[in-house]
C-alpha positions as CSV (number, residue, x, y, z in Angstrom):
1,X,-118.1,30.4,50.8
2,X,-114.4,31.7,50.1
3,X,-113.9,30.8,53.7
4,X,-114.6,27.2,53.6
5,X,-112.9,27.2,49.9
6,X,-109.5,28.6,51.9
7,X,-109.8,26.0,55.0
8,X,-110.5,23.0,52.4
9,X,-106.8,24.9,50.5
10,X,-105.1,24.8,54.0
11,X,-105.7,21.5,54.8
12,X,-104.7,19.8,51.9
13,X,-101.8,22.1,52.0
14,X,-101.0,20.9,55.6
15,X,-102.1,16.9,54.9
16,X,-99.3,16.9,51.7
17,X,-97.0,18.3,54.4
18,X,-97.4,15.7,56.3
19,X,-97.2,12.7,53.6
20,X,-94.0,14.5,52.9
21,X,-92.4,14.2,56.5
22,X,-93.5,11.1,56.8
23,X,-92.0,9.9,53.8
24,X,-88.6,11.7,54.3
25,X,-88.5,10.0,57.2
26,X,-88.9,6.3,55.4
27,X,-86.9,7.1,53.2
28,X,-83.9,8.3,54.6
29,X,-81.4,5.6,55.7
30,X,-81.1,4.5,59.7
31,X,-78.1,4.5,61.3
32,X,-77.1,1.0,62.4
33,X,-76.7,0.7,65.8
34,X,-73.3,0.7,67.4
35,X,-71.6,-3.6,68.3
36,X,-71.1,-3.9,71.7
37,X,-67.7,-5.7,72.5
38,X,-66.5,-7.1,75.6
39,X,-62.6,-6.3,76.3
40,X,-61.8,-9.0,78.6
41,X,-58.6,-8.8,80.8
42,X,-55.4,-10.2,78.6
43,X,-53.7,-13.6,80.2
44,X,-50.3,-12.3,80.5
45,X,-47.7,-10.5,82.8
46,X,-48.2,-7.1,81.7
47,X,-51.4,-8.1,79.3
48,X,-52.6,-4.8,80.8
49,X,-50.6,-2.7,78.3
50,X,-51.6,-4.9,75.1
51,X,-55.3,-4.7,76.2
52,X,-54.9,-0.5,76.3
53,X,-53.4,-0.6,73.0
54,X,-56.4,-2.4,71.6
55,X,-58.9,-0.4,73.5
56,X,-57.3,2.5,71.6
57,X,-58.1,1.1,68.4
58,X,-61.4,0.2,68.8
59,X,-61.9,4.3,70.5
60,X,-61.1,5.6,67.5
61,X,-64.3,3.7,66.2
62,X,-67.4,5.5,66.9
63,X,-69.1,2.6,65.8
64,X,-68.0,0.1,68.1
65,X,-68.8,0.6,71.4
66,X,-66.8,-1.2,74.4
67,X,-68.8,-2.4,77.3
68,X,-66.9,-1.6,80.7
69,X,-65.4,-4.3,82.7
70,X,-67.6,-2.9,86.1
71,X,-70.8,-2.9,83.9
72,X,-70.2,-6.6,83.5
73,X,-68.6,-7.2,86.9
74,X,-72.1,-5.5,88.2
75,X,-74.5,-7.4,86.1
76,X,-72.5,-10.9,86.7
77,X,-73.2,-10.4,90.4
78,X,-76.6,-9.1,89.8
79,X,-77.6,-12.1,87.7
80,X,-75.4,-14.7,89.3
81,X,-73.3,-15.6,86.1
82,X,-70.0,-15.5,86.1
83,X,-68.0,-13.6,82.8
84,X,-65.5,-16.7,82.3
85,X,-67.9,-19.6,82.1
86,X,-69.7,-19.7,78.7
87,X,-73.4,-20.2,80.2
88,X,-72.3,-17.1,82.2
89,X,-71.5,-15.0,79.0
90,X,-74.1,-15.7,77.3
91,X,-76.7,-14.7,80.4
92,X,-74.7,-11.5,80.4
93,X,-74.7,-10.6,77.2
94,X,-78.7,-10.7,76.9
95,X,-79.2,-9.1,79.5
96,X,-77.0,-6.1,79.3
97,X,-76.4,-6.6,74.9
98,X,-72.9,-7.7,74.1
99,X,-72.6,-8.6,70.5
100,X,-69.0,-10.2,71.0
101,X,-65.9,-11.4,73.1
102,X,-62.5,-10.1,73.5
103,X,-59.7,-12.7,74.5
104,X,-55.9,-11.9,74.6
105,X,-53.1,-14.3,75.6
106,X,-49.6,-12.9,75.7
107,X,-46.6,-15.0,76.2
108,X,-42.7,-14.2,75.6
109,X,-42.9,-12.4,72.1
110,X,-46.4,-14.2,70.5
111,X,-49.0,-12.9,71.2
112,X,-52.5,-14.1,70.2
113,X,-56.2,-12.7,70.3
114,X,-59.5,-14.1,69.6
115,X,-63.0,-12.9,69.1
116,X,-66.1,-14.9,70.1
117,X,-69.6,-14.8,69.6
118,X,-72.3,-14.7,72.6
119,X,-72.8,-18.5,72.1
120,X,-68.8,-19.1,72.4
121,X,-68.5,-19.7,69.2
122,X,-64.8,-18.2,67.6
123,X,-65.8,-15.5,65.1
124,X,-62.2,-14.1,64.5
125,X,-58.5,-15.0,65.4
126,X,-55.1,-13.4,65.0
127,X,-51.3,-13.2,66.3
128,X,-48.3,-11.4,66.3
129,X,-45.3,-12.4,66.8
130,X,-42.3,-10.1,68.1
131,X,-40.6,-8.0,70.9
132,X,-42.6,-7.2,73.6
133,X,-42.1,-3.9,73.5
134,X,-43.6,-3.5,69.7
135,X,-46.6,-4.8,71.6
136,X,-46.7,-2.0,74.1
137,X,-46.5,0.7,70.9
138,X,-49.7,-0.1,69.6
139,X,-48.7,-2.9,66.8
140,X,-51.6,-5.2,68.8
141,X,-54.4,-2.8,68.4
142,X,-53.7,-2.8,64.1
143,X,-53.2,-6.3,64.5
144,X,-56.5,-6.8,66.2
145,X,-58.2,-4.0,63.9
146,X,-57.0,-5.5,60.3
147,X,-58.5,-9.0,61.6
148,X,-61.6,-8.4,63.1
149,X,-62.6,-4.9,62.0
150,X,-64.9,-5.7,59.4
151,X,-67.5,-7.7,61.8
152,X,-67.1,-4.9,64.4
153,X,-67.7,-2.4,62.3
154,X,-70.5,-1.9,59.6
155,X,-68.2,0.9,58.2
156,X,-65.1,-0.8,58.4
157,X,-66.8,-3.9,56.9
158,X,-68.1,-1.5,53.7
159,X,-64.7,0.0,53.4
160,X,-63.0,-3.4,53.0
161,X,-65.4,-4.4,50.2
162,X,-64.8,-1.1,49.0
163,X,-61.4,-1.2,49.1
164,X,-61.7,-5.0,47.7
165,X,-63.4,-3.9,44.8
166,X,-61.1,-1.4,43.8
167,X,-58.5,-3.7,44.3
168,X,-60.3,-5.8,42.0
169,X,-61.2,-2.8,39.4
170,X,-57.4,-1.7,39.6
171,X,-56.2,-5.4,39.0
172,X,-59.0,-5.5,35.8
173,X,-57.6,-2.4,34.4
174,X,-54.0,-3.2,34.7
175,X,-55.0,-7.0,33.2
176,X,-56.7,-4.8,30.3
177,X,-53.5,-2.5,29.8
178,X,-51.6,-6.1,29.9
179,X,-54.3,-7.1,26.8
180,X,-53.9,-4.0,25.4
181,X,-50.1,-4.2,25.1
182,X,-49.8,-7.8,24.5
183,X,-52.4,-7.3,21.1
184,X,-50.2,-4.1,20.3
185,X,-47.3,-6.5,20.6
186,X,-48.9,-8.7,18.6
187,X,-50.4,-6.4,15.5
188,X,-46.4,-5.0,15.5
189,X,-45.1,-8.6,14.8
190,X,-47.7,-9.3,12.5
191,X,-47.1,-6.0,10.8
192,X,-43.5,-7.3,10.7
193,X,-44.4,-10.6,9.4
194,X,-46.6,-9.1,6.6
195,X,-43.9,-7.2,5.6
196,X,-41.1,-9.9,5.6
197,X,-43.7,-12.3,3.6
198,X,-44.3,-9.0,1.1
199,X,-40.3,-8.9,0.8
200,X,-40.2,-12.5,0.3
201,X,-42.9,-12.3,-2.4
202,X,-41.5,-9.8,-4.2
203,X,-38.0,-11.2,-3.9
204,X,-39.4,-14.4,-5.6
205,X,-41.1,-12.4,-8.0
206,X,-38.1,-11.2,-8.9
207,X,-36.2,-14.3,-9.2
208,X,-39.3,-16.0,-11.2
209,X,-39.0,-13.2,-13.7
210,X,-35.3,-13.7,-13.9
211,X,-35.6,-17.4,-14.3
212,X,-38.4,-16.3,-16.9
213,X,-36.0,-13.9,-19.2
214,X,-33.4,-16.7,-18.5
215,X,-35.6,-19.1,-20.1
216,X,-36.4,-17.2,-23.0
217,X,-32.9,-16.3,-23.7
218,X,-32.0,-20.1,-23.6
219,X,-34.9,-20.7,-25.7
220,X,-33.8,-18.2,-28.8
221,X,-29.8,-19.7,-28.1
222,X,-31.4,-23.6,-28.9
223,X,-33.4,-22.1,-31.9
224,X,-30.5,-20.1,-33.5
225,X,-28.0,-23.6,-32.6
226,X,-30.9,-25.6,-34.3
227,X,-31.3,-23.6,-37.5
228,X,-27.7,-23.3,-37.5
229,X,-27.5,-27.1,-37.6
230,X,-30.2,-27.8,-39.8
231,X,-28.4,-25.1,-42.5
232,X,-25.2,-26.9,-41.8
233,X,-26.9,-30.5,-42.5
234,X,-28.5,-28.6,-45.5
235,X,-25.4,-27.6,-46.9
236,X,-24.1,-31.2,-45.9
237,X,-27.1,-33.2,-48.1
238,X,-26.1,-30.2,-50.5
239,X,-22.4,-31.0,-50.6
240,X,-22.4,-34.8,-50.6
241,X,-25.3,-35.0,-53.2
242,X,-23.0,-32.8,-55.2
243,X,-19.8,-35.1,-54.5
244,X,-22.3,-38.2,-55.4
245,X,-23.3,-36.5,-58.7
246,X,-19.0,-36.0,-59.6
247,X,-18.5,-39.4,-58.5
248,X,-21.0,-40.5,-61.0
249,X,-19.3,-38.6,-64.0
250,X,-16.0,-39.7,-63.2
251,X,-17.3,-43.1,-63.0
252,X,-18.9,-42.6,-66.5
253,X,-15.8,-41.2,-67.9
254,X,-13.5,-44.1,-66.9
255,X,-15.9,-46.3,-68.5
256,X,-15.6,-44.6,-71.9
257,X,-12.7,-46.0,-74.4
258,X,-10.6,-43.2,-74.0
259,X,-9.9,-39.6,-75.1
260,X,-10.9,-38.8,-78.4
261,X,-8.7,-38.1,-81.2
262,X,-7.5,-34.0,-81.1
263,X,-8.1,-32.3,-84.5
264,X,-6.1,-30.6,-86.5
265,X,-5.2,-27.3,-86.3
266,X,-6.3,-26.3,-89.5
267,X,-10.1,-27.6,-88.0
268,X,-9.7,-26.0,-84.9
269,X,-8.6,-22.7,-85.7
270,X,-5.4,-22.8,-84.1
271,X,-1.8,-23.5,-84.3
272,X,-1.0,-26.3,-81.4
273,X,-0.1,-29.5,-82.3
274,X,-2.4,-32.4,-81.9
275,X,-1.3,-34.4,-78.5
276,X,-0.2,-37.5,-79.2
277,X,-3.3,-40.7,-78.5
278,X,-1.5,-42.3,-76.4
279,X,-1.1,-39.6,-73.6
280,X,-2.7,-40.9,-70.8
281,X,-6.3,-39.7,-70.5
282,X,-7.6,-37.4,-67.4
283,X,-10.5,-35.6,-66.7
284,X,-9.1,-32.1,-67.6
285,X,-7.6,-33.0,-70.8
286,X,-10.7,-34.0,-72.1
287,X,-12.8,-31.5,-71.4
288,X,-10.0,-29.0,-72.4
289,X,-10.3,-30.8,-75.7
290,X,-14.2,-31.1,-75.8
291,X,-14.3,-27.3,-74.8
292,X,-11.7,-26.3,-77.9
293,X,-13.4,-28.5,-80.1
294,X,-17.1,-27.6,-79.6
295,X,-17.1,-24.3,-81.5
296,X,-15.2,-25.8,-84.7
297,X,-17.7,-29.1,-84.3
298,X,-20.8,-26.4,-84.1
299,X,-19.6,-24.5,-86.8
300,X,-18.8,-27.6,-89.3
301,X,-21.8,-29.4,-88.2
302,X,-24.8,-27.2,-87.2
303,X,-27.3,-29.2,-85.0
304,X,-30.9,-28.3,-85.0
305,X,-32.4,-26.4,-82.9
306,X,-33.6,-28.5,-79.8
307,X,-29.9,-30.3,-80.0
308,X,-28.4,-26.8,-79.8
309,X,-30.6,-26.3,-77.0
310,X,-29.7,-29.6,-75.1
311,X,-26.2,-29.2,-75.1
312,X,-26.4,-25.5,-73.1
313,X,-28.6,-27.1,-70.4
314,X,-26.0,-28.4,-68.5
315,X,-26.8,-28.9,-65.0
316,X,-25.1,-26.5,-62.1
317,X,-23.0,-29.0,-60.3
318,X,-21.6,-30.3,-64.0
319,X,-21.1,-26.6,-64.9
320,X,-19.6,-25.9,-61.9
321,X,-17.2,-28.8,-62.1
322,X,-16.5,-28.7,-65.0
323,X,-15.4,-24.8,-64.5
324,X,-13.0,-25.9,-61.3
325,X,-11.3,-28.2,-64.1
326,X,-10.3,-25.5,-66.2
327,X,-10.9,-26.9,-69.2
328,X,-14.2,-25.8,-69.9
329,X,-15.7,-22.3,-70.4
330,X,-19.1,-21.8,-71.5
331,X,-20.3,-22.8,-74.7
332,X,-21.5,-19.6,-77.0
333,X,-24.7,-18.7,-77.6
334,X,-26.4,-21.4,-79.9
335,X,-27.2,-19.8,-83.5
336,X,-29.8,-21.1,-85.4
337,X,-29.2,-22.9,-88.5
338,X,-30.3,-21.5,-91.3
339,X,-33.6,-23.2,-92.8
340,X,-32.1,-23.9,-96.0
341,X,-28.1,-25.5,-95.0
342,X,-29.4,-29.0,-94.6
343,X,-27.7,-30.2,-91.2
344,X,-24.6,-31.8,-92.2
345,X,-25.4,-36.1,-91.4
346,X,-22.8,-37.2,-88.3
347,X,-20.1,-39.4,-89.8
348,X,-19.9,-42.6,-88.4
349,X,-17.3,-42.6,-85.4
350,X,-14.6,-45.5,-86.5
351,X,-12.8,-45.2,-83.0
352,X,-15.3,-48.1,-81.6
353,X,-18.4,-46.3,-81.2
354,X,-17.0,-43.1,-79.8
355,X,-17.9,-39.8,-81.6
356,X,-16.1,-37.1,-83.0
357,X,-15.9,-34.8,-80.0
358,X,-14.6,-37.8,-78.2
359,X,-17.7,-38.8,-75.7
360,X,-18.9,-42.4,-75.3
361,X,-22.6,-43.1,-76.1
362,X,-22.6,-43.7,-71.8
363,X,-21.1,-40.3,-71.5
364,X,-23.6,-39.1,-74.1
365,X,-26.6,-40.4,-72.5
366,X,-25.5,-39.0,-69.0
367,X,-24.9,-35.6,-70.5
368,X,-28.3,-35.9,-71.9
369,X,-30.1,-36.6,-68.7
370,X,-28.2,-33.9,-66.9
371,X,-29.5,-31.3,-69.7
372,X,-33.1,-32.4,-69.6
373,X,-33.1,-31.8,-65.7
């Protein structure tokens, strides 16, 4: 029983083996076979040196394989085809496998190759152009190689697209180092132009405040000029209602009859002659004289009370005026009369209608008014 158990174990063992070979062998990648190319003899007085420098080349290939000139001298003969006529290469190269042509034509300084297909058809061309002697140093065979290596050789052909497609990755990355610099470039100048527009912001700011404080300033100068002017027209409508309210008195007093009559010293308490009544009247005369007379008049005649009273209230501006004159002074306080001194009755004035103390009955009237404001 262990026996069979151990064969059954080996021959699994040695089947999994096998699926492993086998599948090795799938998998791993076949060498493509070697192209066959047909160096033909070059059309040129001493073609014989271009055509070594090319076989060089292609030598160094060991994918590439170069059919001998006797092998197809052989096989023309042997099959009756003959290696220049197209019908002829393409009957040799089924039969003994050529994959492709080699022409060279070499005159003066240009020189000129071509590859063909079996069919004739022209697969690859190139030329150079120079001394003849660069052609003897082996400038043909690179010139040859760098044109039609990539269909000659599988290798060569997947090192060109290799090479391509660096070239391409190297040309990306140096196009993204461009980008890269270029947006650098540009975040720098618009970092710059944020700044300048911050400057210029706050640089207007600036001026707006200025302009601001500016305004203000002009603002308090036109309030202080306009209460300064409406004081001034204040004290204007002040003065000239003041100047309308003198010329109004002195209107009144140069329609009275004329200065009353001065009384006697023995009346007035004093010693100065009486001025004469025909001395030409002016305002300061006669309120000199009213202002000497009053106390002797109050003391001769007590007034009541409320008459008393009337004759203090005299307005500002006449109280004023009347002090710039200089013949006026305030009248004393007024004393009561006593309750049982009748008042004395006013004598009649006999100077026209003018009273004692000299005043009109227009003069009166306007005193009056003046004392009940």
């Amino acid at each position: 029983m262990s026996t069979r158990i151990g064969n059954w174990i080996g021959s699994v063992v040695a089947a999994c083996a096998v699926f492993a070979a086998t599948s090795g062998a799938h998998a791993a990648p076949q060498r493509p076979l070697p192209k066959r190319v047909a160096v033909s003899e070059f059309d040129a007085e001493g073609g014989s040196r271009a055509r070594m420098a090319v076989l060089e080349m292609l030598s160094e290939h060991d994918d590439v394989e170069v059919v001998a000139l006797k092998d197809i001298e052989v096989a023309g003969k042997r099959l009756s085809a003959d290696p220049a006529d197209p019908a002829g290469r393409k009957k040799l190269s089924s039969e003994i496998g050529i994959d492709a042509w080699l022409e060279g034509h070499v005159e003066d300084d240009l020189a000129s190759f071509t590859l063909k297909g079996p069919d004739g058809r022209t697969i690859a061309t190139t030329s150079l152009k120079g001394h003849k002697g660069s052609v003897a140093e082996g400038l043909v065979g690179q010139k040859v190689w760098s044109a039609m290596g990539p269909w000659l050789s599988v290798r060569e052909k997947a090192k060109r697209a290799l090479d391509v497609q660096g070239d391409l990755a190297l040309k990306k990355i140096q196009a993204r180092e461009q980008e890269l610099a270029r947006q650098q470039k540009v975040v720098e100048e618009r970092a710059h132009q944020r700044v300048a527009q911050l400057k210029a912001a706050q640089q207007l700011a600036r001026e707006k405040r200025a302009a601001f404080v500016a305004e203000i300033a002009r603002q308090e100068t036109v309030v202080e000029e306009r209460l300064a002017t409406a004081k001034r027209e204040k004290e204007d409508a002040t003065r000239k209602q003041r100047e309308t309210e003198e010329a109004e008195f002195m209107a009144s007093l140069r329609e009275s009859d004329g200065p009353p009559p001065r009384p006697a010293p023995e009346q007035v308490g004093g010693g100065e002659p009486a001025p004469s009544l025909h001395a030409a009247p002016n305002a300061s005369s006669v309120w000199s004289s009213y202002g000497q007379a009053a106390p002797a008049l109050a003391a001769a005649e007590p007034a009541p009370a409320q008459a008393a009273s009337k004759s203090n209230n005299l307005s500002p501006a006449t109280q004023k005026w009347l002090m710039t004159q200089g013949g006026w002074s305030a009248p004393p306080p007024s004393v009561q009369p006593s309750a049982a001194a009748p008042a004395a009755s006013r004598p009649t004035p006999a100077n026209g209608g003018m009273n004692v103390d000299g005043l009109s009955p227009a003069t009166r009237r306007w005193l009056e008014q003046q004392q009940m404001r």
